[in-house]
N, C-alpha and C positions, 0 to 999 in steps of 0.2 A: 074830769080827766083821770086815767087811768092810773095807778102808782104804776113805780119802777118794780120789773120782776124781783130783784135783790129787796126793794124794803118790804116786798108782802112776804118773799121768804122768811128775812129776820121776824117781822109778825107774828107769822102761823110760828114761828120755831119760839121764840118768846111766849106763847100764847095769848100773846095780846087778840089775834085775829084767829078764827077757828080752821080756816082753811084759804085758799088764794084764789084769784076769780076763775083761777082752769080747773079749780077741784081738789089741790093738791091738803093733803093734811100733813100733819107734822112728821107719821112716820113714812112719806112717801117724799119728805126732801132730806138730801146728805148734808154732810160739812166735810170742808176739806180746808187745809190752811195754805193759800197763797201768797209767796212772797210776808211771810209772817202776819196777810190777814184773813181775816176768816170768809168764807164764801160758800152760799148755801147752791145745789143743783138739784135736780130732778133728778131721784134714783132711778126712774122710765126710763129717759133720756139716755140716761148716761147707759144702762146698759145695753141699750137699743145702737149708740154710737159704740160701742165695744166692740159689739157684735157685725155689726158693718164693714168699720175700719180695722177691726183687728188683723186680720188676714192679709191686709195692705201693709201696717205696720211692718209686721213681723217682715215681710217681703222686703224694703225699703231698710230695717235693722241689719238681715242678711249682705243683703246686696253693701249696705257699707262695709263689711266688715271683710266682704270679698274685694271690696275695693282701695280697699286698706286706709279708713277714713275714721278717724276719733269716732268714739260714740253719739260725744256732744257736739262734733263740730256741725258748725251751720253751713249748709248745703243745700241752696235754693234745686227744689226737682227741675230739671230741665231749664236752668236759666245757665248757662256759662260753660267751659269745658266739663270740670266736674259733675256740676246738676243733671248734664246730658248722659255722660256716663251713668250718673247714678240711677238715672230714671229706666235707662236701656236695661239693665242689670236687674232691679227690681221689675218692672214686668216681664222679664222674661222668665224671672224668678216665679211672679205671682199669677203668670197667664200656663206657665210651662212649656215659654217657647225654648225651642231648640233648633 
């Protein structure tokens, strides 16, 4: 049975293991600290979702702030009056409609 992607990360990062069954080596996973634990990712990945979703991000940031919405508030996209709003406003931000 396969391990969990997280305990072959800590592996390869501990050097118990020299690499993970997708290839990855030690300098190809991060760390980052969540909720004060620590959690390894694929540097790939993550800049590959950067690069993807950034664009949306940034759109969906905008648009709350034209919306006049906290940074952090939770605001499900297109679920409720707000999320409706919010969603309207970001793609027309992100598509450039007018």
């Amino acid at each position: 049975m396969p391990e969990h992607r997280q305990r072959q990360y800590t592996k390869v990062k501990n050097r118990t293991l020299d690499k993970t069954s997708g290839g990855l080596t030690s300098r190809n996973i991060g760390t980052r600290y969540v909720n004060g634990q620590k959690q390894y990712f694929s540097k790939k990945k993550s800049k590959l979702a950067k690069k993807n979703f950034g664009p949306w991000n940034k759109a969906v940031a905008k648009a709350k702030k034209n919306l006049g919405i906290k940074k952090h508030d939770m605001v499900l996209i297109n679920v409720g009056k707000k999320g409706i709003a919010l969603y309207k406003e970001a793609a027309s931000i992100y598509y450039d409609w007018d």
